[in-house]
C-alpha positions, 0 to 999 in steps of 0.5 A, spaced: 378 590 183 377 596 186 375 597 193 370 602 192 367 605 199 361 602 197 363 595 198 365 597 205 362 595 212 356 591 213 350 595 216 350 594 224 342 594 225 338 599 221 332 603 224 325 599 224 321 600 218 316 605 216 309 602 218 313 596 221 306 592 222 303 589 216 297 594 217 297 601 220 297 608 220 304 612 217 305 617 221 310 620 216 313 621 209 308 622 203 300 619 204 301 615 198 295 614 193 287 615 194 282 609 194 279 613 188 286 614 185 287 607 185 280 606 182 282 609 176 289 606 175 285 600 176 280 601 170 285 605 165 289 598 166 295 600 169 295 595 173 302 590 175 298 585 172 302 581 166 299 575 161 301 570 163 300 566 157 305 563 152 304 564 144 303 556 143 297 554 145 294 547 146 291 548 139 298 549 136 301 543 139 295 539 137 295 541 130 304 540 130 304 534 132 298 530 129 297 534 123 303 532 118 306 529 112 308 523 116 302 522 120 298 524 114 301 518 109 301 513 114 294 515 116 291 514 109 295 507 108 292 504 115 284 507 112 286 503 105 288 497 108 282 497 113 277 499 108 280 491 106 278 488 111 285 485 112 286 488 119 292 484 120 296 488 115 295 495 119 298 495 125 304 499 123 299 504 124 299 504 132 306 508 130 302 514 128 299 514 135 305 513 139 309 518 136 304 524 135 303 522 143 309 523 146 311 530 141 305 532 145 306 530 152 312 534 151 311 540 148 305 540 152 310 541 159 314 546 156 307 550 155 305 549 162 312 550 165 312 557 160 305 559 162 307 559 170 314 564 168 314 569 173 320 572 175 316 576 181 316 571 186 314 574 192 307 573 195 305 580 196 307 587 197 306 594 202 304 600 199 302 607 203 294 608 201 289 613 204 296 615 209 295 607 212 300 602 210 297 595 206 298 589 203 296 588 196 297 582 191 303 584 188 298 584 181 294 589 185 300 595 186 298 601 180 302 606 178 305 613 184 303 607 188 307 608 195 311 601 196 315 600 202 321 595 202 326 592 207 331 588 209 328 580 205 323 582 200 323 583 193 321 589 189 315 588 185 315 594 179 320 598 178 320 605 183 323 611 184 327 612 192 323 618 196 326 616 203 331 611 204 335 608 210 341 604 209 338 601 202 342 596 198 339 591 193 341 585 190 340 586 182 344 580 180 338 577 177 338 582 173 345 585 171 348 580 173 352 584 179 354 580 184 355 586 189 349 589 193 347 596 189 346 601 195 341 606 194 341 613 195 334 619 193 332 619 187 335 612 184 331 607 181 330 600 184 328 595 179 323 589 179 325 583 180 331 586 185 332 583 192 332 588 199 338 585 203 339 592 208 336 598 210 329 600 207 325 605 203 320 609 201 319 609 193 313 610 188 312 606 182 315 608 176 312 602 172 307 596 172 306 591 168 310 589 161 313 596 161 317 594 168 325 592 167 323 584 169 318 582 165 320 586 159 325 581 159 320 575 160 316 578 154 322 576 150 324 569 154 316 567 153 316 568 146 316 560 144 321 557 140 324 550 138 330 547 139 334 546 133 335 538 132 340 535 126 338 529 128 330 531 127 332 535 121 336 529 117 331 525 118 326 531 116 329 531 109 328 524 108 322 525 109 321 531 104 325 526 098 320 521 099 315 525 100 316 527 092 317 521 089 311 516 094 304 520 091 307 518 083 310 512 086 305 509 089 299 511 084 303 508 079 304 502 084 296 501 086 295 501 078 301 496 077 298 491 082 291 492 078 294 491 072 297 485 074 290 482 077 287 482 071 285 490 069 280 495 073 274 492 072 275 485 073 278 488 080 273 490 082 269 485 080 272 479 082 275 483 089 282 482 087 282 490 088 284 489 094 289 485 093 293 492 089 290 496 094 294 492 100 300 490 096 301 498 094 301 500 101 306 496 103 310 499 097 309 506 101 310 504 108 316 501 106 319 506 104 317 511 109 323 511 115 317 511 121 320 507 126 326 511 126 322 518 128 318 513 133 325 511 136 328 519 134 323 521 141 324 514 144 330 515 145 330 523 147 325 520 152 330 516 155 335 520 156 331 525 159 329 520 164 336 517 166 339 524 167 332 526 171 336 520 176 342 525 176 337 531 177 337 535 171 331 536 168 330 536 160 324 540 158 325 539 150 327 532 149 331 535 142 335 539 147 339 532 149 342 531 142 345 539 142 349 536 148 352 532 143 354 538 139 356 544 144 363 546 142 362 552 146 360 553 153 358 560 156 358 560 163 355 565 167 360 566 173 355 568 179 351 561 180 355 557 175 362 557 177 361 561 184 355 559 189 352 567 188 354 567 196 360 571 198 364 568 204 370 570 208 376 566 204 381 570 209 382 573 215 390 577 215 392 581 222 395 586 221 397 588 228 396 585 234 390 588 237 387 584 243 380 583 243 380 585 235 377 578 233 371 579 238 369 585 235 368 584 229 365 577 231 360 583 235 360 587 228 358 580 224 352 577 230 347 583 227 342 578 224 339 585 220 346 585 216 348 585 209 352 580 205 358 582 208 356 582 215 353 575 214 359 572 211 363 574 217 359 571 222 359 564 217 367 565 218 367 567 225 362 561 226 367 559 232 370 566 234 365 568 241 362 575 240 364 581 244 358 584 249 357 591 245 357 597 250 356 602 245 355 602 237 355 607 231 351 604 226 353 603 219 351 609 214 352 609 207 354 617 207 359 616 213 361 608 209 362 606 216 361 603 223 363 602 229 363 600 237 365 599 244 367 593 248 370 592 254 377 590 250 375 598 247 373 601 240 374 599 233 372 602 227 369 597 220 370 600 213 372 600 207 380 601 208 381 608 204 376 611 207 379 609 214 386 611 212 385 616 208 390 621 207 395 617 212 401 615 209 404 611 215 408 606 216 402 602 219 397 605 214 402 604 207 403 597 210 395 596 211 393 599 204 399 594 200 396 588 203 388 591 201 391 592 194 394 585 193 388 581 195 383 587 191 388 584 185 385 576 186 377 579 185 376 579 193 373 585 196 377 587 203 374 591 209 378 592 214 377 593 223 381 598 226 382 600 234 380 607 236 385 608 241 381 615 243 374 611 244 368 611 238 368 617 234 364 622 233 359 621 227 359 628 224 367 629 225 373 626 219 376 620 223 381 621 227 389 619 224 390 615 230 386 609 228 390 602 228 389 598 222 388 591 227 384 585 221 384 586 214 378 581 211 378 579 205 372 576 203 370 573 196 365 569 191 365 562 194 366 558 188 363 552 187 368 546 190 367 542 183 368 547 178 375 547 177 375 540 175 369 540 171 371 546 166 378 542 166 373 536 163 370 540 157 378 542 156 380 536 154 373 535 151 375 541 146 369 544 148 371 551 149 369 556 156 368 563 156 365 566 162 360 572 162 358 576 168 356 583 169 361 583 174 367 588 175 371 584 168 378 583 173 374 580 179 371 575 174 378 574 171 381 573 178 376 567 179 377 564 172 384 564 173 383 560 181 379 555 176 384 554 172 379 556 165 385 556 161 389 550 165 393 550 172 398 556 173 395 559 166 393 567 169 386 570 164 385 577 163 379 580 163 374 584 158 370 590 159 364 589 156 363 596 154 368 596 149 364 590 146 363 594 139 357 594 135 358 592 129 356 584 129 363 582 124 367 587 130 364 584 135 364 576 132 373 577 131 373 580 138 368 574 142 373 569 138 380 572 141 378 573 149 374 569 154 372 572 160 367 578 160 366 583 165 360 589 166 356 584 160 349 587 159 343 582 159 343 584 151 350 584 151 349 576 153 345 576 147 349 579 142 355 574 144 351 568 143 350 570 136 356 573 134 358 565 137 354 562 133 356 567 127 362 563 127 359 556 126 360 555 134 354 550 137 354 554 143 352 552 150 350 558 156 349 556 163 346 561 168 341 563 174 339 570 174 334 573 169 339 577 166 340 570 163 335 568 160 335 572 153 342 569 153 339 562 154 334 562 150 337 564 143 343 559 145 343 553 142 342 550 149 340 553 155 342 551 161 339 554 168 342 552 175 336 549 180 336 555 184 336 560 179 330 565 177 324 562 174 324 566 168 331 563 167 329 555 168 323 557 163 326 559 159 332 553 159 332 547 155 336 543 160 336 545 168 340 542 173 335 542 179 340 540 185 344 548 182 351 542 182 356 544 176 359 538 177 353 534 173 355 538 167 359 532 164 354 527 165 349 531 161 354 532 155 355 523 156 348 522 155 347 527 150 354 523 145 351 517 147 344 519 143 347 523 137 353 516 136 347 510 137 342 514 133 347 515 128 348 508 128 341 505 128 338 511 122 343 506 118 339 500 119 332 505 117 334 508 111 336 502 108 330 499 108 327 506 105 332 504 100 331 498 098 323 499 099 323 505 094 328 500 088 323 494 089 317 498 088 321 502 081 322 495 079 314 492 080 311 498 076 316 497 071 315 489 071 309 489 072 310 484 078 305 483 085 308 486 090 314 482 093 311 483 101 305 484 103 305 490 109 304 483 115 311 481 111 315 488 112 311 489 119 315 483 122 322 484 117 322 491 120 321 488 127 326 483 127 331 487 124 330 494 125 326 496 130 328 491 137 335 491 135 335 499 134 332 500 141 336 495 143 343 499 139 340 505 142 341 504 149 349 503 151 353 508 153 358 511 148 363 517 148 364 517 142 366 526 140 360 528 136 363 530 128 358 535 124 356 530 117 350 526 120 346 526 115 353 524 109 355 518 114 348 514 115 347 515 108 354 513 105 353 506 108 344 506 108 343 507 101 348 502 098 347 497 102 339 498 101 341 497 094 344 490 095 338 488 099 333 490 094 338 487 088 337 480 092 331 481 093 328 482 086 334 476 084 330 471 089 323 474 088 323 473 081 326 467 080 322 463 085 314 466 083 314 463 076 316 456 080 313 456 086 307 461 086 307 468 088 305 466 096 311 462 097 315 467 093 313 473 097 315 468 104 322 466 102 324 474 100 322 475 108 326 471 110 332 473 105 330 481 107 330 478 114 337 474 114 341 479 109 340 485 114 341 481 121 348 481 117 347 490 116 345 490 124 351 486 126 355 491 122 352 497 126 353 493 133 360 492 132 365 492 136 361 485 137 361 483 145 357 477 148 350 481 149 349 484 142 351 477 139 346 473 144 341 479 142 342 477 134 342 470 135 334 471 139 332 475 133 335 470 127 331 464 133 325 469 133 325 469 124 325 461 126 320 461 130 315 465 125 316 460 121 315 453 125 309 456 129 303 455 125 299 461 128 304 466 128 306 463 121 298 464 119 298 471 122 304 474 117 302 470 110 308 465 111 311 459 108 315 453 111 320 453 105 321 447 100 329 445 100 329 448 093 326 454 096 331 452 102 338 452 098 336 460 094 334 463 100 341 460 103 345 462 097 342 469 097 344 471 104 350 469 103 352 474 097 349 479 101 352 478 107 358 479 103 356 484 098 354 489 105 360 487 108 364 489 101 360 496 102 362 496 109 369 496 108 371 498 101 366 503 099 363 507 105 371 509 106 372 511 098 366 515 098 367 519 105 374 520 103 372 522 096 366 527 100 373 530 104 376 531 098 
């Protein structure tokens, strides 16, 4: 890292301000704009006032999630069944609600969390007006307005510098920079950037959305959704049995008239009804609702357990993409680093008494920079010297210097203290600056002027004693080395990209282990990045750590990952970030970052704490690994609802369950004990293939179930009647598919098997208890009824078991290859 002069000495008590007081007359420097000026700036609209609306309105959100295929089917189902009469029956509705409720109360937070982005978060500024100093709301300032900016605030539109006095800003918001960017006449300061020394007088170049901020805010603002395989699996189900559920279920409504005699004798009689209901409960049965229903249960709960860990999730699909993540992109200030530089080290060069206390004098400046504050923190327990006389920092001289009664010392960047020079105490000095530069750290060096303070306008003199070297540093966070040695042995890959000097981020990935203990990391300058996306995807493969990255260069690092078939995860906390956290597949703001940065996030770690990362990836493969293993239990029965209701058109059969007999089949054998299944931790690594898995085992087992069914059903209605046939195949669709959620619950451990057993209870149940029993159309079987609903069970447990065991293997090896 080079130590330039510009990282030299902190700034020892910069002048007061212009127009110091927060209203007043400006005795010097430009008059600033008319009150008249200001009034025409004001109606051509050039104004700092931005929207602060996001493109997805409340209607939007409305229309999204009430307004779909699912919703729209299951809708129609509960007005048929209610144009019935027969209430019981459509309670499978209350799903519709409770989805579309929790969709909308989700978006509706990442609208309003959208809508209050604003990178600018100072409350006011100083601008010169009419020669007096004012102050305005920061959407008040207007273009050629005169801004007056010191020590502590934030720049509120992009300006040109007039007059400056020690100025350096803090542009790692924006740039990604860690080291202040002193400011000459003529420079621009951007929107966004923080004064941390001197002051200035600057005109305003641009307002509004034309300014640097909050042109990148335009693009974070832009709304978009996270991308879920889990919702887009489930998606494709729902598009199949969209084509086949209008044609199957006209074709189910004439089937079930049909058998009651024909149209005209349905009405007539009322038996319509009968049709009506059966039919719906053919449709409902096939469309997988709980699993959506669960999809969004589950997402809501990991979000609240990681809220405990205080990390907020504002898109609930994001907590699945935790699970995927193979690429992590870490921004190093505020991720890896905590964004504060501190002194790491402090060397003696020679033995200078009372050296130590001087530069404890030099650091006790409350008005300092960054460096003079990191000093003072270091030297918390060193007692300042009495300043009898002082030189303050200029940024032309690049350094600083006073008298004790110990004597005179000088502060600055060491090639400047000893430049020319090439003694021995000077050649020593210079070698120790250029070791510690080569480990990222910036150096600054206290020198004893034995001929007293020297002149301001005269070259330092030769005989300066270099006394302490300073070594100071980004202070790394104390948990970042072990939490990126978890995504290693995770297989989850870390790149880190800054828009620092490439060697220091180099040097700090190298102290954080990044590739493992011991293993040195090499750093690339991100302005040799090519163009050309191919170029830049082989390049972005083959190097982890990124210096001197542009916040669109971000950006184009996250495509080119992804170009790959990288799942890319991209942490950060300055609005340099934010486009890059947007387009990654999730983004990830420390708590203590920029607004536009934590809007624009998925994930937000409000506490700012590294460490809290692997938890998050925890919860993120317990949803993807439990989901997997629940969507098996939905889709078997979208199968087997889809076979029996085939089979009834083609046979002209009643129905064999009415929609009540589904509700309680798939409550005892889906819905509880998916919930239930949902909940356990589960490391299990995510694989790509989701969709394939739950399908190998869903479809055939739904196959076996429906087979055994439309065995039973038909066996049992020309003996015992259709209402003691129908009862007997709810309780074989319930016995045969606890059988599949013991498969799903494996390895079987005390609570799962308690939990199986209370739903096998609760089936008996239904069947002893006369009102329950009444209220779900069910029968006490006959022990006719007794030995084949016994017999049927059995040659399905060991049908799904065979599936289990033998097929789903076959068919996934078959599938690889």
């Amino acid at each position: 890292m080079s130590t330039s002069a510009d990282d030299g000495a902190p700034a020892t008590g910069p002048d007061r301000p212009p127009g110091a007081a927060s209203s007043g007359t400006v005795t010097a420097g430009p008059r600033g704009l008319s009150a008249q000026e200001v009034a025409a700036r004001v109606e051509a609209g050039q104004t700092n006032r931005t929207s602060q609306a996001t493109s997805r309105s409340l209607s939007a959100i409305l229309r999204s999630n009430v307004f779909t295929l699912f919703n729209l089917i299951l809708a129609i189902a509960v007005t048929l069944v209610l144009l019935t009469g027969r209430w019981p029956d459509a309670v499978f509705g209350f799903v519709v609600v409770i989805n579309a409720g929790i969709g909308i109360v989700t978006e509706y937070r990442a609208k309003r969390t959208l809508d209050r982005l604003s990178i600018l978060t100072a409350p006011s500024a100083r601008v010169v007006r009419d020669g007096t100093e004012q102050e305005v709301a920061l959407d008040g300032v207007v273009l050629d307005d005169v801004l007056l900016v010191s020590i502590g605030d934030q720049v509120p539109a992009d300006a040109q510098v007039l007059e400056v006095t020690g100025l350096e800003v803090d542009e790692s918001m924006l740039t990604g920079e860690s080291r202040p960017v002193h400011k000459a006449v003529g420079d621009e300061v951007l929107s966004g950037s923080s004064v941390v020394a001197g002051h200035a007088v600057c005109r305003v170049a641009r307002v509004g959305e034309a300014g640097y901020a909050q042109r990148i805010t335009a693009e974070a603002k832009k709304f978009s959704v996270v991308r879920s395989e889990l919702r887009e699996g489930v998606d494709k189900i729902l598009r199949v049995v969209s084509i086949g559920i209008v044609p199957i279920s006209l074709l189910l409504f004439w089937s079930q008239l049909y058998y009651t005699g024909g149209v005209r004798e349905s009405i007539a009689d009322g038996t319509w009804r009968d049709g009506v209901v059966a039919a719906v409960a053919g449709v409902v049965g096939m469309i997988p609702e709980g699993l959506v229903l669960l999809t969004s249960l589950n997402f809501a709960i990991a979000a609240m357990l990681l809220a405990r860990q205080k990390v907020l999730v504002q898109e609930l699909p994001a907590v699945e993409i935790l699970a995927r993540v193979d690429v992590l992109c870490l921004d190093k200030t505020g991720t890896i680093t905590d964004g504060h530089v501190a002194l790491t080290e402090l060397r003696a060069l020679e033995q200078v008494e009372g050296a130590r206390e001087a530069l404890a004098a030099v650091a006790a400046d409350p008005e300092g920079n960054a460096t003079s504050q990191a000093l003072a923190e270091g030297l918390a327990d060193v007692e300042a010297a009495a300043v009898r006389e002082s030189v303050p920092f200029s940024s032309a001289r690049k350094w600083s210097a006073l008298r004790t009664d110990a004597g005179a010392f000088v502060l600055g960047a060491p090639e400047i203290l000893l430049a020319g020079r090439a003694d021995a105490p000077a050649t020593t000095a210079l070698a120790e600056v250029r070791e510690a530069a080569d480990t990222g750290a910036r150096v600054v060096l206290l020198a004893h002027a034995p001929t007293g303070l020297p002149p301001t306008e005269a070259p330092l003199p030769e005989d300066l004693v270099p006394a302490l070297l300073a070594v100071l540093g980004e202070r790394i966070r104390p948990d970042a080395a072990q939490t990126l040695e978890y995504f290693r042995r995770q297989g989850v890959r870390a790149k880190v990209i800054s828009g620092d000097n490439p060697d220091t981020v180099a040097a700090i990935a190298t102290k954080v282990a990044l590739h493992g203990e011991g293993e040195r990391v090499e750093g690339f300058d991100a302005r040799r990045l090519p163009d050309d996306p191919a170029e830049l995807a082989e390049v972005v493969d083959a190097h982890d750590v990124y210096g001197r990255v542009t916040p669109e260069q971000k950006r184009a690092i996250v495509h080119a990952l992804q170009s790959r078939g990288h799942v890319v995860g991209m942490t950060g906390d300055g609005v340099n970030d934010a486009l890059a956290l947007k387009d990654a597949d999730l983004g990830i703001a420390m708590g203590n970052g920029a607004p536009a940065t934590k809007a624009v996030a998925r994930v937000v770690l409000v506490d700012g704490r590294f460490a809290t990362l692997p938890g998050v990836l925890g919860q993120g493969r317990r949803v993807m690994a439990n989901m997997e293993r629940v969507a098996s239990l939905f889709l078997a029965k979208t199968t087997y609802a889809a076979i029996l209701a085939v089979a009834v058109v083609l046979l002209v059969w009643p129905y064999p369950f009415l929609p009540r007999h589904m509700t309680i089949a798939g409550s005892l054998t889906i819905g509880i004990p998916a919930f239930f299944l949902a909940l356990p931790p589960n490391n299990r690594r995510y694989l790509a293939g989701f969709l394939r898995r739950v399908l190998s085992f869903a479809v055939p087992a739904g196959v076996v179930i429906g087979a055994v069914i439309l065995l039973v059903y038909g066996y049992l209605r020309p003996l015992v009647g259709t209402g003691d046939a129908r009862s007997a195949s709810t309780l074989v669709l319930i016995g045969v598919s606890l059988w599949v959620v013991g498969i799903q619950a494996r390895p079987l451990n005390g609570w799962k098997l308690l939990l199986i057993a209370a739903l096998a209870a609760c089936a008996a149940l239904a069947v002893a208890v006369p009102w329950v029993r009444d209220f779900f159309a069910l029968q006490v079987p006959t022990a006719q009824e007794a030995v084949v609903i016994t017999v049927a069970v059995l040659v399905g447990w060991v049908a799904i078991e065979a599936v289990y065991r033998f097929f789903v293997p076959w068919i996934l090896r078959w599938h690889r290859a």
